[in-house]
C-alpha positions in Angstrom: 10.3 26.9 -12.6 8.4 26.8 -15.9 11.6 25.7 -17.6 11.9 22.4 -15.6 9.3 20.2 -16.3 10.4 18.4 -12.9 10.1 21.1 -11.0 6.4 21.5 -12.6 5.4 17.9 -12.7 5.8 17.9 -8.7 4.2 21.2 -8.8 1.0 19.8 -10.4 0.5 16.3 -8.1 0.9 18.2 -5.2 -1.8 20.7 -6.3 -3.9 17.4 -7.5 -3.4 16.0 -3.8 -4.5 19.0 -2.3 -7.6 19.7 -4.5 -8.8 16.2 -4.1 -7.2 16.3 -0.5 -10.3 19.1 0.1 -13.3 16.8 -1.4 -14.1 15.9 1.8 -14.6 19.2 3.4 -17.3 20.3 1.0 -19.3 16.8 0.8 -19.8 17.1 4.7 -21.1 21.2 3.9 -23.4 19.2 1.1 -24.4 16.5 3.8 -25.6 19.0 6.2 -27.3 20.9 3.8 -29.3 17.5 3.1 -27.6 15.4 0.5 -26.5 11.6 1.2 -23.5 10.3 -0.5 -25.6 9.0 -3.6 -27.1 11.9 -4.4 -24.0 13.8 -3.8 -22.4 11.5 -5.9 -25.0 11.5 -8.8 -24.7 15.1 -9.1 -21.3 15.3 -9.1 -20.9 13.1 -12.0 -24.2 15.0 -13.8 -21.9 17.9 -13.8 -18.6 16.6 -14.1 -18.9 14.7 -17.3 -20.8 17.4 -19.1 -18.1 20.3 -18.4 -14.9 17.6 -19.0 -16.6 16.8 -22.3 -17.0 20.5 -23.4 -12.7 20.9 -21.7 -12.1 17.9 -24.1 -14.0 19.3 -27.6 -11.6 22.8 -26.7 -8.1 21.1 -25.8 -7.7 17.8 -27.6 -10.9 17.3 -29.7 -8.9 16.5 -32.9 -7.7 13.1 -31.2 -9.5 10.2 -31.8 -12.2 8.6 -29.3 -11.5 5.1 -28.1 -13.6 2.5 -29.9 -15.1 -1.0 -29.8 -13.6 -3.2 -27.2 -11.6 -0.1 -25.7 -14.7 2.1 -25.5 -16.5 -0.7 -23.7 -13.6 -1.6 -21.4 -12.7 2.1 -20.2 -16.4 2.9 -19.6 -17.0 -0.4 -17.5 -14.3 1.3 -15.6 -16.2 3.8 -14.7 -19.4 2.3 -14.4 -18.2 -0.1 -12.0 -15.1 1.1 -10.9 -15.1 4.4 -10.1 -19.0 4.5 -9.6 -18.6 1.7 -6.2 -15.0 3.5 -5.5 -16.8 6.5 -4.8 -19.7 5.2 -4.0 -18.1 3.6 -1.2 -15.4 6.1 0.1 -18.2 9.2 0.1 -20.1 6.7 1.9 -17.5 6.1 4.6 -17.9 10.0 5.3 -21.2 10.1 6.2 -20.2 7.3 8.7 -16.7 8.6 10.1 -14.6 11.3 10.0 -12.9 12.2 6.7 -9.0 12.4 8.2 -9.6 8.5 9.3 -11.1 7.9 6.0 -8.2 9.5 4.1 -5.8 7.2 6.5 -7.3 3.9 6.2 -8.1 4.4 2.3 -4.5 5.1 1.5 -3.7 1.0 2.2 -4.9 1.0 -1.5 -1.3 1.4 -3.2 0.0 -1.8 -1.4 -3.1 -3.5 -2.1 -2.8 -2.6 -5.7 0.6 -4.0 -6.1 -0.8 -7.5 -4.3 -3.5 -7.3 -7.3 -1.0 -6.4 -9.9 1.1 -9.7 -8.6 -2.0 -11.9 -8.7 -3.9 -11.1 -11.7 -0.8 -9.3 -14.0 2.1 -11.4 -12.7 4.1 -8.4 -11.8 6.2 -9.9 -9.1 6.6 -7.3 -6.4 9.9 -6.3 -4.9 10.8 -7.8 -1.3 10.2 -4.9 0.4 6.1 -5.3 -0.1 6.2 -7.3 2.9 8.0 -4.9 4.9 5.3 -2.1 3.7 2.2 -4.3 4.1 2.9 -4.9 7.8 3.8 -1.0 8.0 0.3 -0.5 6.3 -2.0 -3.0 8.3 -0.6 -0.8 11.4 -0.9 2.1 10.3 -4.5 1.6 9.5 -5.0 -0.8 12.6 -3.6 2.5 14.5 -6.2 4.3 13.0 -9.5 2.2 13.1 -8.3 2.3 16.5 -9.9 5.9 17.2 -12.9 4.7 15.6 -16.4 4.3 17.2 -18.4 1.0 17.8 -21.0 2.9 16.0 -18.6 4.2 13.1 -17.5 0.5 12.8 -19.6 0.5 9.2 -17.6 3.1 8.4 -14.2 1.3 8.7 -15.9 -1.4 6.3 -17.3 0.7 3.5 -13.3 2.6 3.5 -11.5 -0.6 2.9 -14.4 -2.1 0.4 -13.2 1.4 -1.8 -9.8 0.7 -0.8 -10.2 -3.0 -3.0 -12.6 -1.2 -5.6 -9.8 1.6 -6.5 -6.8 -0.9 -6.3 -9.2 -3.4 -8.9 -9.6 -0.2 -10.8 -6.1 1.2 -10.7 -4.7 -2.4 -11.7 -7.1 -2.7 -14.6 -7.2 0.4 -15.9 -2.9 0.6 -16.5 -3.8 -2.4 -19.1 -5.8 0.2 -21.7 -5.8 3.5 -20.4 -2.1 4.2 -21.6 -3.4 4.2 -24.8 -5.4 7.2 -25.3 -4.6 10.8 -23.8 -5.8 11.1 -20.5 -8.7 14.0 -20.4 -10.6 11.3 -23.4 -10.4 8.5 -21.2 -11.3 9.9 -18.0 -14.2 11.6 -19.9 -15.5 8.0 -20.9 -14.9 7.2 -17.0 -16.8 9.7 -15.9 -19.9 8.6 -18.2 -19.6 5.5 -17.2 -19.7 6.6 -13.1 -22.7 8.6 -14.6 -24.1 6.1 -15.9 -23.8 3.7 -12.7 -25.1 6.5 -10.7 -28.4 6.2 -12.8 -28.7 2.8 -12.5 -28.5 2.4 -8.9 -31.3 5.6 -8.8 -33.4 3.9 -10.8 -33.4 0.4 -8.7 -36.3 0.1 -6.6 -34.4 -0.9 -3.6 -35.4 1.9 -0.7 -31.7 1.2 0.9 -30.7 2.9 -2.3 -32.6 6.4 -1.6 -30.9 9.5 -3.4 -30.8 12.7 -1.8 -29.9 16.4 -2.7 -28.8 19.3 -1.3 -31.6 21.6 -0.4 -30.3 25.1 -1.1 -28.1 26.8 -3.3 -25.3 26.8 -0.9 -25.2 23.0 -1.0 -25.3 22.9 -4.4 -22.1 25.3 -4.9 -20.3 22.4 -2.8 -21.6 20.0 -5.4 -20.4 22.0 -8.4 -16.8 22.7 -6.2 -16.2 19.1 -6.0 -17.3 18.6 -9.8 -15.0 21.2 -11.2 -12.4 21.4 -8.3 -12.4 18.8 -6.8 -12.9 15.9 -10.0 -11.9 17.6 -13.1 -9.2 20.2 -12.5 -7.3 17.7 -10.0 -7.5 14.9 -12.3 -6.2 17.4 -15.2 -3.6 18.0 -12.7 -2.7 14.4 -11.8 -2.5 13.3 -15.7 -0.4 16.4 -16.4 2.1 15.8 -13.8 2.1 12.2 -14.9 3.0 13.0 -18.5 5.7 15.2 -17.0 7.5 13.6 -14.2 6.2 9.5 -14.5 3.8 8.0 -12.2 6.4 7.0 -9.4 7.0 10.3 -8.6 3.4 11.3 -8.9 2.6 9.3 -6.5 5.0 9.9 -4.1 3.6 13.5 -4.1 -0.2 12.2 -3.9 0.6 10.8 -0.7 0.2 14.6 0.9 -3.5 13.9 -0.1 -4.4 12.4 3.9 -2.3 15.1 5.3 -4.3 17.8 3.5 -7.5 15.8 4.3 -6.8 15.9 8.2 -5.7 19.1 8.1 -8.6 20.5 6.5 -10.8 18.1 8.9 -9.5 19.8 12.1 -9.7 23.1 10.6 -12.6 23.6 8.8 -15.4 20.6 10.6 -13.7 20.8 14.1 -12.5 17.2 13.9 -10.0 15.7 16.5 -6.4 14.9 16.2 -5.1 12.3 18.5 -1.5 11.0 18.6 -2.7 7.4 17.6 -3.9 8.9 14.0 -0.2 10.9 13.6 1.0 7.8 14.0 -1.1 6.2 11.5 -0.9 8.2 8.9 2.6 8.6 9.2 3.1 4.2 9.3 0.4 4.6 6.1 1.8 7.3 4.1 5.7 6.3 4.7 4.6 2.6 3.8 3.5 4.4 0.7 6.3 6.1 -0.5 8.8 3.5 0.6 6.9 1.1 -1.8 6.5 3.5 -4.6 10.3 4.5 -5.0 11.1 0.7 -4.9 8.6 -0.1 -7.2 9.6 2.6 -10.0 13.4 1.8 -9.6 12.7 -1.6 -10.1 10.8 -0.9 -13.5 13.3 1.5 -14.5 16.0 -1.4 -13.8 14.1 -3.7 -15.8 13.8 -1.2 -19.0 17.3 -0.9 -18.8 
């Protein structure tokens, strides 16, 4: 196995789907221990970016940090982008639970190719129509078992959905250029940094809470170190080995680990309408990843 790179590339999206997969799991233990989603998500980053700066000093501190423009652009990224991404999709899990959260979120890829069309002229292959009607069923499946009171919840998925896909789409124009533990670093500082921000507004809609105990605070540092920076690391590595196609074929297990650990772990329900769902969602998914990274091979060629 640690001959074929293949073999290990898969190896190490799978594990990055699973790790992130389990994110959920621990911000609901961090919820009930009193955090909301801001502060959960302000701590996170206060001990994310800190330890992935010290990982990136030890492995690759000899490379160059980006600069200028770059610097400004990737850190925007994070400040905006993966600040209100999270911002958003943590916030959908205070609402709902996290198995239809994973589901409905997962429309991003085929929203992120409809992005990459309209604002980078990458004309998608023919068969985006065929996975966009797959997807808005899929989800439409699954919003289905949702609440009139969990209704918000629906809404604040979907915004992350848009936010990630804005992100993803943006972030493939400079992010290539630098190795990927520097530039998620400078992400990271940048979420931090929007995470500060929106605590320092005086707006009481805004109100930051933390956990109360150290219990809730080792679910914090989980999804820091687990759950943030060692599936990341995981998800650039298999990308440098096996190409982001196949990456992200893998990632797709991410919902399945997410409902799984949902029922098993915070006693949520699985109904035949969310198999369906996911399984519309997550098929839409792949189908439209394959086509997508034979049609860029084909065009290198």
């Amino acid at each position: 196995m640690r001959g074929n790179p293949r073999v290990v590339g898969i190896s190490l999206a799978l594990m990055s789907a699973g790790l992130y997969g389990i994110n959920p799991v621990f911000s609901v233990f961090a919820y009930d221990d009193g955090a909301n989603s801001r502060g959960l998500m302000l701590a996170r980053f206060a001990l994310a970016a800190p330890l992935l700066l010290v990982v990136r000093t030890v492995r690759v501190g000899h490379l160059r940090w980006p600069r200028g423009t770059d610097l400004l652009q990737i850190f925007l990224l994070g400040f905006f982008g993966f600040c209100m991404q999270s911002f958003f999709y943590f916030g959908a899990i205070e609402r709902m639970p996290s198995g239809l959260v994973s589901v409905i979120f997962y429309c991003f890829p085929v929203i992120t190719v409809l992005l990459a069309w309209l604002l980078l002229r990458h004309k998608p292959n023919r068969i985006i129509s065929v996975c966009l009607i797959a997807t808005v069923a899929g989800v439409s499946l699954t919003a289905g078992s949702v609440s009139g009171a969990q209704a918000d919840g629906v809404a604040f998925t979907l915004a992350g959905a848009v936010t990630y896909s804005f992100y993803v789409v943006l972030s493939s124009r400079i992010m290539p250029r630098y190795d990927g533990i520097t530039g998620l670093t400078v992400i990271l500082f940048g979420a931090l940094a929007g995470y500060i921000v929106m605590w320092a507004l005086p707006v009481a809609s805004l109100d930051f809470t933390f956990p109360s105990s150290v219990l809730g605070w080792s679910n914090v540092l989980i999804i820091a170190v687990i759950g943030t920076i060692m599936s990341m690391g995981a998800f650039f590595a298999a990308m440098k080995r096996v190409g982001p196609g196949p990456t992200a074929v893998a990632s797709t297990v991410e919902p399945v680990v997410t409902i799984a650990a949902g029922v098993m772990f915070l006693s949520e329900s699985l109904t035949g309408r969310i198999v369906v769902g996911a399984a519309l969602v997550i098929g839409a998914v792949v189908a439209l990843t394959v086509t997508e990274a034979r049609r860029v091979a084909s065009s290198v060629a």
